[in-house]
ROVO-294898 format. One record per residue (C-alpha): residue in one letter; x, y, z. Coordinates in steps of 0.25 Angstrom, whole numbers, plus 5000, padded with zeros to 4 digits. Each point is the difference from the previous one (the first is absolute). Example, Ala and Ser with C-alpha at 12.3 -4.5 7.8 and 13.67 -1.06 7.14 Angstrom:
<pts>
A504949825031
S500650144998
</pts>
This chain:
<pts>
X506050975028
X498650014997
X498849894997
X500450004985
X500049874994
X501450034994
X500650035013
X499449895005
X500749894988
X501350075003
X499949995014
X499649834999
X501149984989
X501150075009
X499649915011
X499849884994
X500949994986
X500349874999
X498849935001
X498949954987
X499250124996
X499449954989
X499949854994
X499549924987
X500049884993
X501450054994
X500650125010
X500550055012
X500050145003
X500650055016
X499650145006
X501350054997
X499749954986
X498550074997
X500750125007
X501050064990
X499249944989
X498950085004
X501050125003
X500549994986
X498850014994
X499550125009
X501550054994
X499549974987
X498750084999
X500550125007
X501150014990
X499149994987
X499450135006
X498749925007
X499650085011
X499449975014
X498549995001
X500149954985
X499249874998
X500849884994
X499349884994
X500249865002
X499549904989
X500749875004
X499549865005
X500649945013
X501450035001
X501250045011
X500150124991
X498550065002
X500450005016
X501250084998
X499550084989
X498950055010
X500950015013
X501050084990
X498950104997
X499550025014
X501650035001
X500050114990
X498750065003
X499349974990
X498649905000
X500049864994
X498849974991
X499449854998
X499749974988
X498949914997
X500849884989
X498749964996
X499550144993
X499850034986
X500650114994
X498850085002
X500049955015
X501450055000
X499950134994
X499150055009
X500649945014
X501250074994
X499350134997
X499450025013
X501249965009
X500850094992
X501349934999
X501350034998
X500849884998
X499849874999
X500349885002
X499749864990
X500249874996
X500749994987
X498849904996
X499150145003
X500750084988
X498949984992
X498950055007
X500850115007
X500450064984
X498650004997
X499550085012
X501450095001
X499650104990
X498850075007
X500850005013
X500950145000
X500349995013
X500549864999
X501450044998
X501149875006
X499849874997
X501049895005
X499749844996
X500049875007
X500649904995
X499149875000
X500649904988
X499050044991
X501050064992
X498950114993
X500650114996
X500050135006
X500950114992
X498950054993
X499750055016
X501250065004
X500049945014
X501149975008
X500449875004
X499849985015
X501149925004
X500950104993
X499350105006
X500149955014
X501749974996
X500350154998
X499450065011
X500350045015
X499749895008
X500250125011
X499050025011
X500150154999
X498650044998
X499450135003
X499150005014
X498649914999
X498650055007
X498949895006
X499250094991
X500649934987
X499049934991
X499649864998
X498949984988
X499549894999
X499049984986
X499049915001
X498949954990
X499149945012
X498849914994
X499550104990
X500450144994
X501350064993
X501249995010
X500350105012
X501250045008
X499850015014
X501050105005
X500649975015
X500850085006
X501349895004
X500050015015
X498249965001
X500349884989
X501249955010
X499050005011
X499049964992
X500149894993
X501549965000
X500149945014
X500350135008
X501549945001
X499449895009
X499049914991
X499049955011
X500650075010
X499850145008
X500650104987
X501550065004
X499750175006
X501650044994
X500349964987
X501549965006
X499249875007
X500149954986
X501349925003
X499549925011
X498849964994
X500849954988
X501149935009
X499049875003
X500049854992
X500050014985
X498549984995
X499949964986
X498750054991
X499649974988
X499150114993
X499349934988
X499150134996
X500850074989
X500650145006
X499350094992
X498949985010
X499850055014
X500049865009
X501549964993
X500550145003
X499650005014
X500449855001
X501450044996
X500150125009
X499449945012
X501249894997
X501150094999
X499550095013
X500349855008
X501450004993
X499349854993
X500349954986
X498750034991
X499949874991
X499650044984
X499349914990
X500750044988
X499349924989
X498850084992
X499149895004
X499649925012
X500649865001
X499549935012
X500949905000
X501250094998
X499550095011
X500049905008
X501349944998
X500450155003
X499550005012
X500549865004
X501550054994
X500050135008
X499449955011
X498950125000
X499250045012
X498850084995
X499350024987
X499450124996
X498849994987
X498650034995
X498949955003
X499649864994
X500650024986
X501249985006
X499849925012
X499049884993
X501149964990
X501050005011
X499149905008
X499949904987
X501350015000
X500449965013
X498949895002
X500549944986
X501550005002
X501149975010
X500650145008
X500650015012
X499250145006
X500549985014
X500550155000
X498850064997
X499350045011
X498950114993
X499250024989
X499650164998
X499050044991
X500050164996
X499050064989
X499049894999
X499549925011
X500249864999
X498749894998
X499649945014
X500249874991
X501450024995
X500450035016
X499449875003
X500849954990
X501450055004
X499849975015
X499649864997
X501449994990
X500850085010
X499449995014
X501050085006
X500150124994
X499250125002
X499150044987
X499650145001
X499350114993
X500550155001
X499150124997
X500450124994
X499950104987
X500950104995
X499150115007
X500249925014
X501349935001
X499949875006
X498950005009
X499849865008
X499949875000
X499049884998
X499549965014
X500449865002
X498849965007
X498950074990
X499649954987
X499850064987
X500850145000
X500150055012
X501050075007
X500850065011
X500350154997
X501050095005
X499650125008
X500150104989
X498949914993
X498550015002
X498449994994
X499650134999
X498750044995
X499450124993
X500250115010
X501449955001
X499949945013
X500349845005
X498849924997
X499449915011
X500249865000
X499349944991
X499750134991
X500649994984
X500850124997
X501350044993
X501349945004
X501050115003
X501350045007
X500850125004
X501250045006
X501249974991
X499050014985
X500450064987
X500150134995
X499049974988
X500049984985
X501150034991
X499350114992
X498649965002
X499450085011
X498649964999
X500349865001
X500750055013
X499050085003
X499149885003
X500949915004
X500950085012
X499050075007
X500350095011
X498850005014
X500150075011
X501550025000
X500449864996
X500349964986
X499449864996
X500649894987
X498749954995
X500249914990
X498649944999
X499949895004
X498849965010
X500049925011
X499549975014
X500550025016
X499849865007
X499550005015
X501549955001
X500750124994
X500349944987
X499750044987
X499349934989
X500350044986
X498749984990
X500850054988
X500250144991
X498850084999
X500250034987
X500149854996
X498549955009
X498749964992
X498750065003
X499049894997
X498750065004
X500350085012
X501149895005
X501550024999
X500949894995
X501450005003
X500949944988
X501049945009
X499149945011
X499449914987
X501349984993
X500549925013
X498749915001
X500249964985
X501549974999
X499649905013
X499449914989
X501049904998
X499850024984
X500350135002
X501350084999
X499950144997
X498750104999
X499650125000
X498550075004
X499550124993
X498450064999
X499550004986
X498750084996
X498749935004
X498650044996
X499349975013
X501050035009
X500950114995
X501249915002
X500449845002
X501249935002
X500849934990
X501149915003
X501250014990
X500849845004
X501249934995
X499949855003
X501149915006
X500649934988
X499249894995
X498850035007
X498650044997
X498750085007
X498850064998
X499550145006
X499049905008
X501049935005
X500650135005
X498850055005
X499649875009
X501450015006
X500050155003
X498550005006
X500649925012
X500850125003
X499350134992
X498750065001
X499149984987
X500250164995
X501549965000
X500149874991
X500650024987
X498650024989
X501049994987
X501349914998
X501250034990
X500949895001
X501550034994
X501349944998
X500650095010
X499550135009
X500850124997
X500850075009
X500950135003
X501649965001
X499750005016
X499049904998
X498850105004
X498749964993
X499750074985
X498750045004
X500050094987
X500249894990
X498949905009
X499050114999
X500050024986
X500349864995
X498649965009
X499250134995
X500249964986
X499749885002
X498850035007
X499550114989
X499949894990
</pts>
């Protein structure tokens, strides 16, 4: 048996068969279960002639069957691809291009977009549907059903002999540019972002110690991002590798009070979501109705760092449970956590991570340079070696995952992020960082979403211009803003320009579209 993450699902499930694997608003799945439905679908693609190392996509919303779609093709060798539900057809033509895939996987209410992209796709060759009530037609497709599928195949665990070095890819849009895959080789992603088969613990050294950490009290988590995106994957990995029940949201929209009543039903222990689009209507929620929360002893944010304010909120609603943030990328895995004691974002790393500067050696405490981590990193860009070029960098015999993100070693030995690099303001020399502003201004009480980005300025190159969605009902003014945040921010970094908007637009993970704020504010501002 080898750290592959296969082996590793087979080796839980056999050891723990009867328990809840997967729960939602409307099922229950065991491990014995999600086992031979994933093996049937491994089955499946082996039999309509798709081959190991072929990439198969997912385009589906939150669903039992994108777990065992993914583990059923880790099982046949072959590498799950998330699909992003929100893209366009041009979006989903080129993500499908450039992962090169062989099969695919939908949801029927995705036939149309699917038939318009199909025909530039050669190597697009098996297509098996979802269904999901929408009752649109898919015969034009020729796709096989996917429950059919799954009924006439081997629900047999004969598969050929796995390696460690079998791939994870992981495509990720980050804040700006066309979507990526990171490629991980499946035995560095256990390790380094799926809890090592001991989440918050020493990592197992054989991959049999699997079953004892799997053998403890049933933990129930809820993963509210949608799969597609690396913090629910790692969520429900992480989950399963403790032999616990991973809790789906289901609907296509978040409900707060039918969250909620989720948790309070299922009796849920952690939630895992993203950022404050996620976690502020959650706290309106909770402080406007009834729930019963007393399960729930953490709150963990992954891929956007929740607001100082909306932390203050959730301990003050739920004072005895642990609100977190946890920091990581697709390039990094999951890399630490918030340090309870600080303030604003700042962390504890693991030992892999580190400030490194220039020369590509740590930085002294105090110094800015560029976060980084080693060890267990990825292998680099799916077909893009100039992007991995820049981003992998191997010095003096140790190969470095530099995502871009700068930040700062504390006398204590943690690590302050200021933010991406590619996303700071240069206003006249000084450097802005988005997220450091964004937290000040969603701390207005009027305040609920906002997003900072530098528009031109004739005098100082660049200023900053504040993109804001208010709390229903209420009203404010860019001086209004400014006096609050000058309590906290220096002057360079007060928002110069407001654009107030119905709602700020985010990525399905709920990362900030900084794309869409910089161009809504620079036309604005050219007028």
């Amino acid at each position: 048996m080898d750290f592959n993450l296969a082996d590793l699902f087979e080796r839980v499930a056999a050891t723990v068969p009867d328990r809840v694997a997967i729960v939602t608003p409307d099922r229950r799945v065991t491990y014995a279960e999600l086992d031979g439905r994933a093996s049937r679908f491994a089955h499946h693609l082996l039999d309509a002639g798709v081959a190991a190392g072929a990439h198969v996509g997912i385009y589906a919303y939150n669903r039992p069957e994108w777990c065992e779609a993914m583990i059923g093709c880790y099982k046949a060798r072959t590498v799950p691809i998330n699909v992003n539900y929100r893209y366009v057809p041009d979006e989903l033509r080129y993500l499908f291009d450039n992962a090169d895939l062989a099969a695919l996987v939908f949801e029927a209410s995705f036939a149309p977009a699917v038939a318009e992209v199909l025909p530039s796709l050669r190597r697009l060759q098996h297509l098996m549907v979802l269904d999901d009530g929408s009752g649109t037609p898919t015969t034009d497709l020729a796709a096989v059903e996917y429950e059919q599928a799954l009924s006439s195949a081997s629900p047999a665990a004969d598969f050929a002999p796995r390696s460690p070095d079998d791939r994870y890819i992981l495509y990720t849009g980050g804040t700006t540019g066309m979507p990526k895959g990171v490629i991980w080789r499946q035995e560095d992603i256990f390790f380094a972002a799926m809890g090592g088969g001991n989440y918050g613990g020493p990592p197992i050294t054989e991959p049999e110690q699997i079953e004892k950490a799997v053998t403890g009290d049933l933990r129930l988590t809820l993963a509210l991002a949608p799969l597609m995106h690396g913090n629910a994957q790692w969520t429900m990995f992480n989950t399963i590798f403790m032999g616990g029940a991973l809790a789906l949201w289901t609907r296509h929209t978040l409900e707060p009070d039918g969250i909620w009543r989720f948790v309070e039903r299922e009796r849920i222990n952690t939630i895992s979501l993203v950022g404050d689009a996620m976690a502020r209507p959650l706290a309106d929620a909770l402080r406007a109705g009834s729930y019963d929360v007393s399960s729930l002893f953490a709150i963990v944010s992954g891929g956007a760092i929740l607001s100082p304010s909306i932390k203050g909120e959730l301990h003050d609603l739920m004072p005895n449970v642990f609100v977190m943030d946890s920091f990581g990328a697709s390039e990094t895995g999951a890399n630490g956590t918030v340090d309870p004691n600080g303030s604003g974002p700042r962390f504890q790393m693991n030992d892999s991570t580190t400030v490194i500067g220039d020369d590509f050696t740590p930085v002294k405490v105090g110094e800015t340079g560029m976060l980084a981590r080693r060890g267990n990193v990825p292998l680099g860009y799916y077909k893009d070696s100039e992007k991995t070029a820049a981003t992998f960098v191997e010095m003096n015999g140790v190969r470095w995952a530099i995502p871009g993100d700068r930040a700062v070693l504390e006398p204590d030995g943690t690590i302050t992020v200021l933010g991406r690099g590619s996303q700071s303001i240069n206003t006249g020399g000084e450097k802005v960082f988005p997220e450091e502003v964004e937290s000040v201004l969603k701390s207005h009480p009027d305040v609920f979403d906002a997003i900072v980005v530098g528009v031109p300025d004739e005098r100082w190159g660049e200023c900053v211009a504040a993109v804001v969605a208010p709390r229903p009902g209420r009203t404010f003014t860019l001086e209004n803003l400014v006096e609050h945040a000058g309590n906290t921010l220096a002057r360079y970094k007060l928002p110069r320009h407001l654009f107030v908007v119905e709602e700020v637009q985010r990525n399905p993970a709920g990362k900030p579209d900084y794309r869409w704020a910089k161009d809504l504010a620079a036309t604005h501002v050219r007028r």
